[in-house]
DOGULO-559704 format. One record per residue (C-alpha): residue number from 1; y, x, z. Coordinates in pm, whole numbers, plus 32768, in hexadecimal, padded with zeros to 4 digits. Layout:
N
(NUM,(Y,X,Z))
...
***
This chain:
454
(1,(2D81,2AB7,A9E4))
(2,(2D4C,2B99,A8B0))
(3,(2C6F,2A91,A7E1))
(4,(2DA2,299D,A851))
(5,(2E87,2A5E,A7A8))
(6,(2DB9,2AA7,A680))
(7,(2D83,2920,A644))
(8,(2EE3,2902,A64C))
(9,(2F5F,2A2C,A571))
(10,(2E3D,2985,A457))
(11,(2EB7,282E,A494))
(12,(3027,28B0,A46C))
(13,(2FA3,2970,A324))
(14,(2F13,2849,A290))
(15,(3024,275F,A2D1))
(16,(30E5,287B,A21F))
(17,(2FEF,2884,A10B))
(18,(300B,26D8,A0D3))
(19,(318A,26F2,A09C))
(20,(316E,283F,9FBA))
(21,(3152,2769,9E6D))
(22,(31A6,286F,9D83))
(23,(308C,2942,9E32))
(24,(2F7C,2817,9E21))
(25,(2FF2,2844,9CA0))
(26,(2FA2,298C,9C60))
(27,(2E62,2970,9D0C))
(28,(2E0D,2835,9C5F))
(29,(2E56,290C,9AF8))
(30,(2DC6,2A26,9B62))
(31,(2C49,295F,9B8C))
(32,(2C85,288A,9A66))
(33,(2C9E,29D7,99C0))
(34,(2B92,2A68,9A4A))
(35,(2A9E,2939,9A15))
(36,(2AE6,294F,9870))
(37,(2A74,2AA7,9874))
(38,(2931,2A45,9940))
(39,(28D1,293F,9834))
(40,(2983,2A39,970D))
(41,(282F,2B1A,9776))
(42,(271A,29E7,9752))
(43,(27B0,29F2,95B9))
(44,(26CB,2A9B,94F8))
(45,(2734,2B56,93DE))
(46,(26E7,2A9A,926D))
(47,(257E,2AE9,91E3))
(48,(24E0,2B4D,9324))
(49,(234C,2ADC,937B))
(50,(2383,2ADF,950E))
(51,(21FD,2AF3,94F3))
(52,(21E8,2C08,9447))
(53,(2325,2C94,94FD))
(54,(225A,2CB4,967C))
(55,(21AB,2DE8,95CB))
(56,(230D,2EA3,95D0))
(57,(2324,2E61,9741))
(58,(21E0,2EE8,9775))
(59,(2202,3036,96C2))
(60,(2354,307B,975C))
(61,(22EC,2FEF,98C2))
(62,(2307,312C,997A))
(63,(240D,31D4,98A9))
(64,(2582,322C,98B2))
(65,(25CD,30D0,97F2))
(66,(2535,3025,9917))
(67,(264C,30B5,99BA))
(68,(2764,302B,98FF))
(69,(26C6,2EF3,98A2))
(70,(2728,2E8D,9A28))
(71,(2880,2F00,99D5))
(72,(285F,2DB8,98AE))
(73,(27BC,2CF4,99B9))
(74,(269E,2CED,98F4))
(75,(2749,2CA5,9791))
(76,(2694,2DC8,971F))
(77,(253D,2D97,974E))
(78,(259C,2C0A,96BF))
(79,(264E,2CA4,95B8))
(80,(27A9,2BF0,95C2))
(81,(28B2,2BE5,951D))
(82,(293B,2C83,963B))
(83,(2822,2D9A,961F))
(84,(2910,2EB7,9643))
(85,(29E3,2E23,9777))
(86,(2B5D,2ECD,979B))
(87,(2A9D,304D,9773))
(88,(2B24,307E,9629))
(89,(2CB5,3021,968F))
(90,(2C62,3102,97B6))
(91,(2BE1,3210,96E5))
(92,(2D1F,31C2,9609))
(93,(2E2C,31F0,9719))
(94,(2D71,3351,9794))
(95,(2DC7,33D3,95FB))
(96,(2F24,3363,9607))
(97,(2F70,33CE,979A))
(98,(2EAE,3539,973E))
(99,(2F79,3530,95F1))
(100,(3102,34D8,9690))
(101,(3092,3618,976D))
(102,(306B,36EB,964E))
(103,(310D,366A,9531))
(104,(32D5,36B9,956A))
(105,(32E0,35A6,9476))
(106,(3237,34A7,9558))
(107,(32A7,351C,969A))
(108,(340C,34F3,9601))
(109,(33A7,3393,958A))
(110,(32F1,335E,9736))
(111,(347D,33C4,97BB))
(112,(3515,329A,96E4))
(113,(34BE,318F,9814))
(114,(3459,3044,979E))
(115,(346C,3039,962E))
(116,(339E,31A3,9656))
(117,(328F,3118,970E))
(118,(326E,2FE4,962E))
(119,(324F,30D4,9504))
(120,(3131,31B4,95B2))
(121,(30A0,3056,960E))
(122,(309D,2FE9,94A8))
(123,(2FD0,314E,944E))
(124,(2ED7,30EE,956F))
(125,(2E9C,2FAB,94B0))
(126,(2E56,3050,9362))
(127,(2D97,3146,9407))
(128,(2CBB,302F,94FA))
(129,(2C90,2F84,9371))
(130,(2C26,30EC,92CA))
(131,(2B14,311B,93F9))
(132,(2A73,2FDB,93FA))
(133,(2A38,2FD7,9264))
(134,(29A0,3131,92B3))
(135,(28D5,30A4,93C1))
(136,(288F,2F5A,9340))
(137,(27F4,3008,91E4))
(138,(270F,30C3,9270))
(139,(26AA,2FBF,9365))
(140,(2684,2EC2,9241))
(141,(25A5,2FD0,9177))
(142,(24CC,3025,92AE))
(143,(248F,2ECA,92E8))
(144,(23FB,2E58,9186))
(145,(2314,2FBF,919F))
(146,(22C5,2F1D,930E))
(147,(2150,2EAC,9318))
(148,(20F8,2F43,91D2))
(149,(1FD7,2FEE,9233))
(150,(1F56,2EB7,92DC))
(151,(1F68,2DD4,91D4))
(152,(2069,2D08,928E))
(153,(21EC,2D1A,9217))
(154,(22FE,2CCF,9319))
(155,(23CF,2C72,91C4))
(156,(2361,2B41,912F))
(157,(2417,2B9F,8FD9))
(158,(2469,2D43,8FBD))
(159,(2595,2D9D,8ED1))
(160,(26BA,2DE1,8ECB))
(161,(273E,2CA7,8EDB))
(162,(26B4,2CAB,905A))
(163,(2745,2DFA,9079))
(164,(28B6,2D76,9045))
(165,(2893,2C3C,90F9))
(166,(27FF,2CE7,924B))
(167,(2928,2DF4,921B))
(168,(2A37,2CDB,91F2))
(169,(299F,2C1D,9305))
(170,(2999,2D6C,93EF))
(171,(2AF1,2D93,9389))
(172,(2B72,2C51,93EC))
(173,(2AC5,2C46,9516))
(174,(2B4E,2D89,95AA))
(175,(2CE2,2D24,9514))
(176,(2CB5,2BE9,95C7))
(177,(2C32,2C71,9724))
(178,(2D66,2D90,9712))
(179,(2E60,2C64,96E0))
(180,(2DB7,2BC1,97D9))
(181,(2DC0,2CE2,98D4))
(182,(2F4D,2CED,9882))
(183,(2F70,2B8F,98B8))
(184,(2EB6,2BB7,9A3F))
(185,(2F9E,2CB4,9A61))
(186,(30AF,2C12,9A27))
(187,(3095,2AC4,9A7B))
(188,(2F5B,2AEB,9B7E))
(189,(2F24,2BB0,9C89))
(190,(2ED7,2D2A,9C71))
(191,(2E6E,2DE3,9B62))
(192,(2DBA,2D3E,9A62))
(193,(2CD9,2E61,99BE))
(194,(2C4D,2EC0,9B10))
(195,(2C31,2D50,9B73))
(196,(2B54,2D17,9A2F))
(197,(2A74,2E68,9A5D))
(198,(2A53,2DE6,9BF9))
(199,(29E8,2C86,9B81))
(200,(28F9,2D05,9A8F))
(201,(2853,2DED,9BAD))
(202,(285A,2CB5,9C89))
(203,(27BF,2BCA,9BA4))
(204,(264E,2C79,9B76))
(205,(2682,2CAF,9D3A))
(206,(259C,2B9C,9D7F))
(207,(2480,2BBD,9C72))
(208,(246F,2D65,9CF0))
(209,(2468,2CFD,9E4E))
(210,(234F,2C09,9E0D))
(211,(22A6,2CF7,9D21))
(212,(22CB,2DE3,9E58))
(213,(2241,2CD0,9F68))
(214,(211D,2C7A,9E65))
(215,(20BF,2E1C,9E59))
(216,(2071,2DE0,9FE1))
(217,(1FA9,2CC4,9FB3))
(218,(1ED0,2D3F,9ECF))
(219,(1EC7,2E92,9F89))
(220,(1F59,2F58,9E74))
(221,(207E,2FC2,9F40))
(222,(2015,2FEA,A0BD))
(223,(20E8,2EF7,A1B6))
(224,(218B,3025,A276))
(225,(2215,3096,A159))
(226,(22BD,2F66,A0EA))
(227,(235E,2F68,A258))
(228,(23C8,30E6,A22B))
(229,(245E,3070,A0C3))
(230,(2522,2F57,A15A))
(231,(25AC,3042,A28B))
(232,(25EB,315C,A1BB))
(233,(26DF,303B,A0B8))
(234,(2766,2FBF,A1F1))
(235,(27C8,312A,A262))
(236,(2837,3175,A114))
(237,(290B,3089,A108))
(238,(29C9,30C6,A22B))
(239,(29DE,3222,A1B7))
(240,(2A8B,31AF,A0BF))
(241,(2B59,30E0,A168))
(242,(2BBD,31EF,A22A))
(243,(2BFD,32F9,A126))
(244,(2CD2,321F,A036))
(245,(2DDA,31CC,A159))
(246,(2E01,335E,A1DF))
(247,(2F33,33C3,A1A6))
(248,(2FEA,3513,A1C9))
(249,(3143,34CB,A24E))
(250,(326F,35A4,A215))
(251,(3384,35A2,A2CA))
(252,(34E7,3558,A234))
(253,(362D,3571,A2C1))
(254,(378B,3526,A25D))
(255,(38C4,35A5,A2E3))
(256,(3960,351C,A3F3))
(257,(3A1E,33D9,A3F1))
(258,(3B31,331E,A4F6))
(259,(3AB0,3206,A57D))
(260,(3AE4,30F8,A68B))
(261,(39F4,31CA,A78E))
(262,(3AA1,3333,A6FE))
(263,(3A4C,340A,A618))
(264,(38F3,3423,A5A1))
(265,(37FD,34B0,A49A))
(266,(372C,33B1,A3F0))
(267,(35CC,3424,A3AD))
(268,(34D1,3379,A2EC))
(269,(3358,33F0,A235))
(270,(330D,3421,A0EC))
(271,(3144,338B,A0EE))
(272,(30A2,345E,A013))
(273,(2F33,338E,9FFC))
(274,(2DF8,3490,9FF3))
(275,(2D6C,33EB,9EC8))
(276,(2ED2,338E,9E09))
(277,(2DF9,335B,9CD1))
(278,(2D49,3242,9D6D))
(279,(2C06,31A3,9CB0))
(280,(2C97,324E,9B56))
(281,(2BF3,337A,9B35))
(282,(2A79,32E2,9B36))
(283,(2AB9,31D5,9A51))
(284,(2B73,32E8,995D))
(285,(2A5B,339F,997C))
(286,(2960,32A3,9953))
(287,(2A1F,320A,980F))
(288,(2A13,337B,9771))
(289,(28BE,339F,97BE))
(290,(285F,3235,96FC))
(291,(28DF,32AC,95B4))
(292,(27FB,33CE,9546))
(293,(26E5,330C,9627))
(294,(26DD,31CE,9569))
(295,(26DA,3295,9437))
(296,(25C6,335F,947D))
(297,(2511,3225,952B))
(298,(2513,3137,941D))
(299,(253D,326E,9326))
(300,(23F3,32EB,9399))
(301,(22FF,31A6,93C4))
(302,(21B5,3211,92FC))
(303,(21D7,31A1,9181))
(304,(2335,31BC,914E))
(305,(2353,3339,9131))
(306,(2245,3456,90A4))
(307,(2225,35A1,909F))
(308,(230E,36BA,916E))
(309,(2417,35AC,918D))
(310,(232B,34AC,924A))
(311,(22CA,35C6,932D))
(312,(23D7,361B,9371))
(313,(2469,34D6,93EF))
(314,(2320,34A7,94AF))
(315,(2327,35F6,954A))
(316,(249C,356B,95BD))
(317,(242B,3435,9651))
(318,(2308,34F9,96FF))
(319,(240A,35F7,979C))
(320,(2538,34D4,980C))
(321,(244D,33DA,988B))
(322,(24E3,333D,99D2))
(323,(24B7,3439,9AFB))
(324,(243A,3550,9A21))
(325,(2522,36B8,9A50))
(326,(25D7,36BA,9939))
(327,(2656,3537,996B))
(328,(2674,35A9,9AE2))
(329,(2755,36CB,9A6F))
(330,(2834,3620,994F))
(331,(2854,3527,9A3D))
(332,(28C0,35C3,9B45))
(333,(29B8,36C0,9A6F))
(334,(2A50,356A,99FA))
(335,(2AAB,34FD,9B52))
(336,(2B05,3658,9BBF))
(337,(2C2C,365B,9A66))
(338,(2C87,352C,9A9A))
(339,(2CCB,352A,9BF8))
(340,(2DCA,3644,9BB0))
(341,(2E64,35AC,9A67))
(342,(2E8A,345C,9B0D))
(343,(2F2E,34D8,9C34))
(344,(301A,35BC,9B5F))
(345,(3074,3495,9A88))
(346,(30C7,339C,9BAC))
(347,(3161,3497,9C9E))
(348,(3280,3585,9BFE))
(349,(3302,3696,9CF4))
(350,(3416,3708,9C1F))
(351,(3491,356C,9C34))
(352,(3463,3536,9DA2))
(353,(3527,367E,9E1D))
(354,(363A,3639,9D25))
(355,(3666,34C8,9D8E))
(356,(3646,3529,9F2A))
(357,(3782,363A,9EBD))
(358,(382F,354A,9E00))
(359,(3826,348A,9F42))
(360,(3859,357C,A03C))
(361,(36ED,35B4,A0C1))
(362,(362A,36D3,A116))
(363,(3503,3742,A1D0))
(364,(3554,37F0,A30B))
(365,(351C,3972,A2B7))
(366,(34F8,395D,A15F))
(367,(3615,399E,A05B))
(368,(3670,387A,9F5F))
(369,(363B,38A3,9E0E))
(370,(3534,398E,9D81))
(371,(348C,39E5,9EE2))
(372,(3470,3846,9F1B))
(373,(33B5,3836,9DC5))
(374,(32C8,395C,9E31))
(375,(32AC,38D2,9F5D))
(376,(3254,377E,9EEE))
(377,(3165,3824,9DFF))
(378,(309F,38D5,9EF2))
(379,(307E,37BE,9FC3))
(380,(2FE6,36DB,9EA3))
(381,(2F12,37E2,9E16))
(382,(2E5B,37F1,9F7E))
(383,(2E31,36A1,9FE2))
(384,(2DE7,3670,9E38))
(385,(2CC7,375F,9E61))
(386,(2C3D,36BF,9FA0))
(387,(2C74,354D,9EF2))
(388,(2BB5,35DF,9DA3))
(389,(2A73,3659,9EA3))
(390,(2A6D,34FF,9F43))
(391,(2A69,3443,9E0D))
(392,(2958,351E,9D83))
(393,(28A1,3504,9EB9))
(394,(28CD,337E,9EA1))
(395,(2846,338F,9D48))
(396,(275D,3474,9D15))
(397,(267F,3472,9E53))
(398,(2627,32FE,9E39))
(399,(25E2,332D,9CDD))
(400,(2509,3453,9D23))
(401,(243A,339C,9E3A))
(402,(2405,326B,9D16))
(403,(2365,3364,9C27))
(404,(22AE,33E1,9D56))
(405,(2243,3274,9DFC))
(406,(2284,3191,9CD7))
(407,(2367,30F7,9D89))
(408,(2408,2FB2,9CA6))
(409,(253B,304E,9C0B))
(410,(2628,2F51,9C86))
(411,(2621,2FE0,9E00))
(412,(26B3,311B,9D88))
(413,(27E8,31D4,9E04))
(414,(28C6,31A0,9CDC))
(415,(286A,302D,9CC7))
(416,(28DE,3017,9E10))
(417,(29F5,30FC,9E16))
(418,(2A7C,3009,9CF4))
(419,(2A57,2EC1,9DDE))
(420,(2AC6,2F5B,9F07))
(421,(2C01,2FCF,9E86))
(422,(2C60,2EB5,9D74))
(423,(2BDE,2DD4,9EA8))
(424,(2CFC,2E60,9F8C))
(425,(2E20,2E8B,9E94))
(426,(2DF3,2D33,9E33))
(427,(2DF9,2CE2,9FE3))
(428,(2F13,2DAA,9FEC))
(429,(2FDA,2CF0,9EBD))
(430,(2F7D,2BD4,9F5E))
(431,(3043,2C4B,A0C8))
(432,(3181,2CA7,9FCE))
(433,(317D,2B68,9F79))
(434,(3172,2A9A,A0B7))
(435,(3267,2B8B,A135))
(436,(3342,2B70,A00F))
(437,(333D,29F9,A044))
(438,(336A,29E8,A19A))
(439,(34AB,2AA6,A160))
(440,(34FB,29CD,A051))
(441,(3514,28C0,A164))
(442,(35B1,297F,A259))
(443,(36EC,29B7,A175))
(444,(36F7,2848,A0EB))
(445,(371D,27E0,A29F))
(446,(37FF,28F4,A2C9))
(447,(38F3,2885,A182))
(448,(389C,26F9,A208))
(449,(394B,2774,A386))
(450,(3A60,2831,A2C4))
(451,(3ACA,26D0,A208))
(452,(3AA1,25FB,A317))
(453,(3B82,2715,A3EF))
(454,(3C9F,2714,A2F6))
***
């Protein structure tokens, strides 16, 4: 009786799904979207020997930009014009959130509504534009020093002329992935930054799992530990799961009301999620962590620095390789901040208890006004604390085990916190949607009866 019922609920939810046309549109612009930025990564920046470039792959294999060339779904390593992925807007709107917080003149500017958030969105832009000429330099000058030493250039002609066409092409790369994460976002379905980082992590899936299968084969990895691996993802994952839909529920209750059964007091809760930050605080911390890195990686590739200032970029790579204590502990710091700021940004206490008095709603035993805000406050700043140890837990303990097993990088917890997450908000956008619709039809019958009635 129970798979009966779940045939028909699916059949029902796909015959939903066939009539949602505005749905099958978003969808359909949503992986049109996502397909240009897969072949936007296989576009090589101008001047580039791809023989030559294999030897950058092979001195960073291993290292931190291993790591966040999955985030580019490999446009890294390939050296795209999509090298640098969204990291740099990211990076951008953590400067200008941290900065409204601090700054009276651009909180004032955050408390205008619309036209104040299009003006803070505008400074993200410059800012995503300053970041990636940074980034893109020094990229472009530790690329023609690349292979140097063994008589092979990954440059075919060094200058500066290559210097300003890489940084114009890493430029226009990142602009047109953030206008094409707005444009997901607004005319797709879910958000289109996370949607980009989770396709990119996606993408280089198959070629890790193989790479993983092939270790067995060859007896470099031994077969029961591939099985514990794929266990321990498939438990992680419903960890996950699990974690990102606990909610602390608070009780609300309004004053009592007449109505057709007497008089009674309408009650309702207020879900405060456990992790209200969501996937946020590892990617912020992540994109943070890939300025200074790609700096000192590219910065520090032998021949293109001497003396103290060459050791010194060396002795940085050495100490933030990937799974190494200080990356470990930056890392984890980042998450730990973030997980905080995040939550204070999306969830005002001050707001909420001043909109529930303004409508007449309290919690039961606590005063409105100023006790609702501490109340609120303490409440957040718990289940915050217990969210911020779960995502660093997610993060950092997979991440530890890779350094420890050499694990690929792909199966760790913050890739999969990413696709988990993005993976159900999109699910759940998706359910607004067919529930929106169905609605939608439910109101045009409804007005149809009405006409026919009068």
């Amino acid at each position: 009786m129970a798979s009966a019922a779940d045939q028909m609920a699916m059949s029902l939810n796909l015959a939903k799904f066939s009539k949602a046309t505005e749905l099958k549109k978003r969808l359909w612009f949503t992986l049109g979207a996502l397909i240009i930025f897969r072949l936007l990564s296989y576009v090589p920046l101008p001047g580039i020997d791809p023989t030559a470039l294999g030897l950058l792959a092979d001195q960073t294999q291993g290292g931190v930009l291993d790591f966040f060339n999955n985030f580019s779904g490999g446009a890294l390593e390939r050296m795209s014009i999509v090298a640098l992925g969204v990291m740099p807007y990211i990076t951008a709107s953590i400067v200008v959130q941290l900065a409204s917080s601090l700054s009276p003149t651009l909180a004032a500017i955050k408390k205008e509504g619309e036209s104040g958030r299009k003006r803070l969105n505008q400074y993200t832009r410059y800012g995503t534009v300053a970041l990636t000429a940074v980034q893109g330099y020094v990229i472009a000058t530790g690329l023609e020093a690349l292979g140097a030493a063994q008589g092979a250039q990954a440059v075919i002609e060094p200058g500066m002329l290559f210097r300003v066409a890489a940084v114009i092409s890493l430029v226009g790369g990142t602009m047109f992935l953030m206008w094409l994460g707005e444009q997901i976002t607004s005319r797709g379905i879910g958000n289109g930054i996370s949607l980009i980082i989770m396709a990119g992590i996606v993408a280089n899936m198959p070629q890790t799992l193989f790479q993983l299968f092939e270790s067995g084969r060859t007896g470099s990895i031994d077969p029961i530990t591939i099985a514990l691996i794929i266990v321990a993802v498939a438990g992680l994952v419903l960890f996950i799961c699990f974690m990102e839909r606990a909610q602390r529920r608070i009780l609300i209750q309004y004053p009592k009301r007449q109505t057709a059964r007497g008089v009674q007091a309408e009650r309702s809760h207020l879900p405060l999620k456990l992790n209200t930050a969501g996937v946020i605080p590892p990617i912020f911390a992540s994109s943070l962590l890939l300025l200074p890195l790609t700096i000192t990686q590219f910065a520090g590739q032998p021949g293109t620095e001497s003396g103290w200032w060459g050791e010194t970029l060396l002795t940085l790579n050495q100490y933030l390789q990937h799974g190494s204590p200080v990356y470990m502990a930056l890392y984890g710091a980042g998450i730990i901040f973030f997980a905080f700021f995040y939550t204070a940004v999306v969830f005002n206490p001050e707001e909420t208890a001043d909109n529930l008095k303004r409508h007449g709603g309290f919690i039961p035993g606590i005063r409105p006004g100023k006790n609702t805000e501490k109340y609120f406050d303490y409440v957040l700043t718990r289940i915050t604390v217990v969210g911020a140890a779960y995502l660093t837990l997610i993060c950092l303990l997979p991440e530890y085990l890779i350094a420890e097993l050499g694990i690929p990088f792909i199966l760790g917890g913050t890739s999969l916190l990413i696709v988990v997450n993005v993976t159900m908000d999109t699910v759940t956008q998706i359910q607004s949607h067919l529930l929106a619709h169905q609605y939608g039809d439910l109101i045009k019958k409804a007005k149809l009866k009405g006409g026919r009635v009068r």
